[in-house]
C-alpha positions as CSV (number, residue, x, y, z in Angstrom):
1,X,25.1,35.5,-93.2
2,X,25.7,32.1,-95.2
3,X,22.8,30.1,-97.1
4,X,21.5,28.1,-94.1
5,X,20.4,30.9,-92.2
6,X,18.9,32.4,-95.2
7,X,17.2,29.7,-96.3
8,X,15.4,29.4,-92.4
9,X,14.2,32.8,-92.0
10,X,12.7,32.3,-95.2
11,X,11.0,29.2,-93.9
12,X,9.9,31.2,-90.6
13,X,8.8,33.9,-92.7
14,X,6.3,31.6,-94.6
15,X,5.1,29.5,-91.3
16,X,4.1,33.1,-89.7
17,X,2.2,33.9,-92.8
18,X,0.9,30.8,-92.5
19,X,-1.1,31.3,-89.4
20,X,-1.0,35.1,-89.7
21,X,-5.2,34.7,-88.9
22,X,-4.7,34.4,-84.9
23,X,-2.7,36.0,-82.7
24,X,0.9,36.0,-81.5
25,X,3.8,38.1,-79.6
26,X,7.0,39.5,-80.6
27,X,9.3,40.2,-77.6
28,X,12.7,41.4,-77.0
29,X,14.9,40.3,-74.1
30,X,18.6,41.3,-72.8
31,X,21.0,39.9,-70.3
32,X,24.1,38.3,-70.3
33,X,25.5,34.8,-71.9
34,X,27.5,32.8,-69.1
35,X,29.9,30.5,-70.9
36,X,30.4,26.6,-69.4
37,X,32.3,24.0,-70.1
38,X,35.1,23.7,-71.6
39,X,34.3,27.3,-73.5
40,X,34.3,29.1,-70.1
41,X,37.6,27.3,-69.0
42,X,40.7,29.1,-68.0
43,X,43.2,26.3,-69.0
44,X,45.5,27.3,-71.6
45,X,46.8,24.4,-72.5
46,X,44.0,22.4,-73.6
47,X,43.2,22.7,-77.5
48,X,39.2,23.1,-76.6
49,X,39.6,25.7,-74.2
50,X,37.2,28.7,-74.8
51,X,39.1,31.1,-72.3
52,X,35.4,32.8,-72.8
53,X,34.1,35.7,-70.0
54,X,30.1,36.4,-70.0
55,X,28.7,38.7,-72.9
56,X,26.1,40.1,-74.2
57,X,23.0,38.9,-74.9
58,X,20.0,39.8,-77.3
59,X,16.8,37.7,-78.2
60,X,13.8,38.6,-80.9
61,X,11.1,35.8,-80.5
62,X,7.9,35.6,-82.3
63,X,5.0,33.3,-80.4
64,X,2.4,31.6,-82.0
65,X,-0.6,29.7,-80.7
66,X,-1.8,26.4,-81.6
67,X,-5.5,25.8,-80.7
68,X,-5.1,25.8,-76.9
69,X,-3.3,29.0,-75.3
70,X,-1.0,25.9,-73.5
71,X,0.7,25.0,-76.8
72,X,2.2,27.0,-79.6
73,X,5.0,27.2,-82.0
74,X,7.9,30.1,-81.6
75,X,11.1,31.6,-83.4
76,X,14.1,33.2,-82.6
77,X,17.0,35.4,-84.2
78,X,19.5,35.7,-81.2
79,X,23.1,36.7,-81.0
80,X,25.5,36.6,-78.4
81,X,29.2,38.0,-77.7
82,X,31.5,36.9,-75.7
83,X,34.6,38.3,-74.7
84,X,38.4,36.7,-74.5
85,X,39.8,36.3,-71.2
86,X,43.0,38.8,-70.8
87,X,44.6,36.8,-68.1
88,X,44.1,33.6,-69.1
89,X,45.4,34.5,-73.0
90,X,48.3,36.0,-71.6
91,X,49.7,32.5,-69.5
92,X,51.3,30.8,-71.9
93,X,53.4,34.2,-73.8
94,X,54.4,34.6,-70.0
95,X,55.6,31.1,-69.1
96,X,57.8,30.7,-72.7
97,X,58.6,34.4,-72.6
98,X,59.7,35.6,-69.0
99,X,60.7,39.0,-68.6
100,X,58.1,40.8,-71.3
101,X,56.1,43.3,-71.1
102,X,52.9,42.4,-73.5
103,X,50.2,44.5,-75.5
104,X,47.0,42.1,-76.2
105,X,44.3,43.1,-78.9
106,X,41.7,40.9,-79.6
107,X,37.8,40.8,-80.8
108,X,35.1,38.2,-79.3
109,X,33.5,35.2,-79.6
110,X,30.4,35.9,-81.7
111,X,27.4,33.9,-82.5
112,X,24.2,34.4,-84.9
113,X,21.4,31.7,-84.6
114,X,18.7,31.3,-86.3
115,X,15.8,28.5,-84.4
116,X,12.7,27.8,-83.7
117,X,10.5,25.1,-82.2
118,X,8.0,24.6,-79.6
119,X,6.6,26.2,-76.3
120,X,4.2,24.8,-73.5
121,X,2.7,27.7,-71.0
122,X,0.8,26.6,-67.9
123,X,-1.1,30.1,-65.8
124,X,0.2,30.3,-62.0
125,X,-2.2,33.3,-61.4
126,X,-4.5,35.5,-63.6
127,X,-1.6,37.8,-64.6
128,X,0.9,35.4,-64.4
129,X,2.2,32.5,-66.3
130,X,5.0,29.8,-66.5
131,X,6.3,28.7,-69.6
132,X,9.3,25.8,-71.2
133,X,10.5,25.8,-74.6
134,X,12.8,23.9,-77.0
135,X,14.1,25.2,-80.3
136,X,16.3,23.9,-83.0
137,X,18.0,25.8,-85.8
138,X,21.7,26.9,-87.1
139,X,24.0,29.4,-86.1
140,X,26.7,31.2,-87.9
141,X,29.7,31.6,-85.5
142,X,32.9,33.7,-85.6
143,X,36.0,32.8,-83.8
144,X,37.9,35.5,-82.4
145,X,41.1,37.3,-83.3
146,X,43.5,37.9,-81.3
147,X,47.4,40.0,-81.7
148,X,49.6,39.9,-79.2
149,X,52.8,41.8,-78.7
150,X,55.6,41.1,-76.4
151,X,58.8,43.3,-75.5
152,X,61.9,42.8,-73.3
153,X,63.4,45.7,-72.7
154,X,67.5,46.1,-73.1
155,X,67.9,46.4,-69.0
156,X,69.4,43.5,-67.4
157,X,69.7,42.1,-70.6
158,X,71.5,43.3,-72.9
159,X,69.4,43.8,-76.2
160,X,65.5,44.9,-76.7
161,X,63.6,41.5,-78.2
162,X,60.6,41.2,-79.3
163,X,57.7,38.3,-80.0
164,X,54.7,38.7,-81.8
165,X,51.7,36.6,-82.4
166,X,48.7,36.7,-84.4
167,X,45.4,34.5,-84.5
168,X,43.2,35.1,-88.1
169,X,39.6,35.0,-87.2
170,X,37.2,32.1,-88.5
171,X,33.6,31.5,-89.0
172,X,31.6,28.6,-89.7
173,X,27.7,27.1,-90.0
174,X,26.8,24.6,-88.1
175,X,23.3,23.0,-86.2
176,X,22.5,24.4,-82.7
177,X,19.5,24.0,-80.0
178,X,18.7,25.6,-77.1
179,X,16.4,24.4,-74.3
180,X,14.5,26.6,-71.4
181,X,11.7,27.8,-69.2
182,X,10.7,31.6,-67.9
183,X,8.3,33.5,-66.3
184,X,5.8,35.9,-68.1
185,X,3.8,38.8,-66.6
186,X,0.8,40.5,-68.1
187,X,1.9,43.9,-67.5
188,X,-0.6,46.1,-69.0
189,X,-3.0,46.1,-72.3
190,X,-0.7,44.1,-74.7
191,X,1.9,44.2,-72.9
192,X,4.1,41.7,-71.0
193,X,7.2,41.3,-68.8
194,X,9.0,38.6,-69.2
195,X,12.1,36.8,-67.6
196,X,14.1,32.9,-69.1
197,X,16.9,30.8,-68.6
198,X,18.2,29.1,-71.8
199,X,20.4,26.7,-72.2
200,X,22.3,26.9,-75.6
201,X,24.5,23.8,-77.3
202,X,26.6,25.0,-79.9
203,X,30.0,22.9,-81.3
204,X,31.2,24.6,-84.3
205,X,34.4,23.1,-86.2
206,X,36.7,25.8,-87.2
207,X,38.7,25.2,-90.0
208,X,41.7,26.4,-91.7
209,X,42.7,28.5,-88.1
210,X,46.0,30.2,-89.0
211,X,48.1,31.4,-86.5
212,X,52.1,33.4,-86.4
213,X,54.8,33.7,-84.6
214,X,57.6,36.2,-84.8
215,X,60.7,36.3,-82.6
216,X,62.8,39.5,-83.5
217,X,66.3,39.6,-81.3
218,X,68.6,42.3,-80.6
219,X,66.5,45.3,-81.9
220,X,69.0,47.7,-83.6
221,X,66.8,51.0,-82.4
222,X,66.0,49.9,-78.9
223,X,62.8,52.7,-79.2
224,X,61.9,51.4,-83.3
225,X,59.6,48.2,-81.9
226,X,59.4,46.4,-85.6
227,X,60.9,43.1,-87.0
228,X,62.4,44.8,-89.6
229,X,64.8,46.8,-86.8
230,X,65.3,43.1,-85.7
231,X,69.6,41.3,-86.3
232,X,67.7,37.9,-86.5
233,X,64.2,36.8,-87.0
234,X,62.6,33.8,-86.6
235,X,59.1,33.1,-87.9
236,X,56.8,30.6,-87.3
237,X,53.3,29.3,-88.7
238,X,50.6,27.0,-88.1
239,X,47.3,25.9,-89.5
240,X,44.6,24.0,-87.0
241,X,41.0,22.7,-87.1
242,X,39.4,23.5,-84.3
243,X,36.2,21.6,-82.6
244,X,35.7,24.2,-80.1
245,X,32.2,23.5,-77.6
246,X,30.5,27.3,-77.6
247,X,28.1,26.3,-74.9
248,X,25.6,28.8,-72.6
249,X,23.4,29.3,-69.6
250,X,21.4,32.4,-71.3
251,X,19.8,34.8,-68.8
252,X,17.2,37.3,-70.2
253,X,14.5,39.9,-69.3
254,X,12.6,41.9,-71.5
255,X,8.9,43.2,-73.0
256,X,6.3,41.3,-75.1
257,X,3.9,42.8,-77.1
258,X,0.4,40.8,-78.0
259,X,0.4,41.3,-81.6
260,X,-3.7,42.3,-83.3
């Protein structure tokens, strides 16, 4: 975890002392992250494209009062991870590469924020209560990586060949916010249900992306899959910056507990 986030849990630590003479509630939610945009899009073939599938979600928020029970200030340490989609990854290797078999490993999209801001609740019945929020904050996020293995076997060929590919993971700081409204149910004595919606901007710039390509042809082993069992090898490197949209629809339920 870089400065930036540090240096806000330390401020969030020193607000909640703060006010530590009234009361608040810590709570803990799950549910998924549903990627849109451009970061849940299928399309190979733009540079943006997330290729993202839904993920895990986890949320630890602190609520504080302001005078009134309507207002109050909150925090949050959330982190998400989203997964690469298999299909979608695979498209291109297939369309330059007919006639492969291919082996895909790869990790996930990742995200770590940091935020806090503001909440406004408004009672619908004695138990139950409405509320909206909007936070602000950073967020350390983590590209994925990604290795990808392609083989065409000697049959109707000739020779065995083989591509490889590899994507280096990369991470980077960078603001976020997150806007949303949920449902809250005193449950019993301090404790609550709870249910939101967030919606989570994030565009990190990844920098310094490197990324291979190895074509080995005419394997001298057909069974020995390795470059170096390879007549002729051709290899291939890039490095890219990346502005790649990382935004959310967060769905979450969980328990609150009213703190003494």
């Amino acid at each position: 975890m870089k400065q930036p986030l540090l240096l806000c849990l330390a401020a969030l630590f020193t607000a909640y002392h703060s006010t530590a003479q009234t009361k608040g509630s810590l709570s803990l939610s799950l549910g998924p992250a549903i990627p849109v945009g451009a970061f849940a899009s299928k399309n190979d073939h733009s540079a943006n494209t997330g290729l993202a599938n839904v993920g895990p979600l986890a949320d630890l928020t602190y609520q504080h009062p302001i005078g009134s029970k309507s207002f109050g200030w909150m925090a949050s340490l959330r982190g998400r991870f989203n997964g690469v989609d298999r299909a979608a990854t695979l498209q291109s290797p297939e369309d330059f590469f007919p006639g492969y078999e291919w082996t895909l490993n790869r990790s996930r999209w990742t995200v770590v924020e940091v935020v806090a801001g503001s909440y406004f609740q408004r009672p619908l019945t004695k138990r139950l209560h409405l509320f909206a929020n909007i936070e602000l904050g950073v967020a350390e996020a983590w590209s994925p990586r990604e290795s990808i293995l392609g083989v065409r076997d000697s049959v109707g060929y000739g020779y065995t060949d083989m591509v490889v590919a590899h994507l280096s993971p990369a991470s980077r700081t960078t603001f976020t916010g997150l806007a949303g409204v949920g449902v809250c149910y005193r449950w019993r004595g301090r404790w609550s249900l709870l249910g939101r919606v967030d919606f989570t901007y994030l565009e990190p710039t990844f920098k310094n992306v490197q990324s291979t390509l190895a074509i080995g042809d005419h394997l001298a082993i057909p069974s020995i899959i390795s470059l170096s069992n390879a007549q002729e090898v051709s290899l291939y490197s890039y490095s890219n910056t990346n502005k790649q949209p990382m935004n959310s629809v967060d769905v979450s339920a969980g328990l609150a507990l009213a703190l003494k």
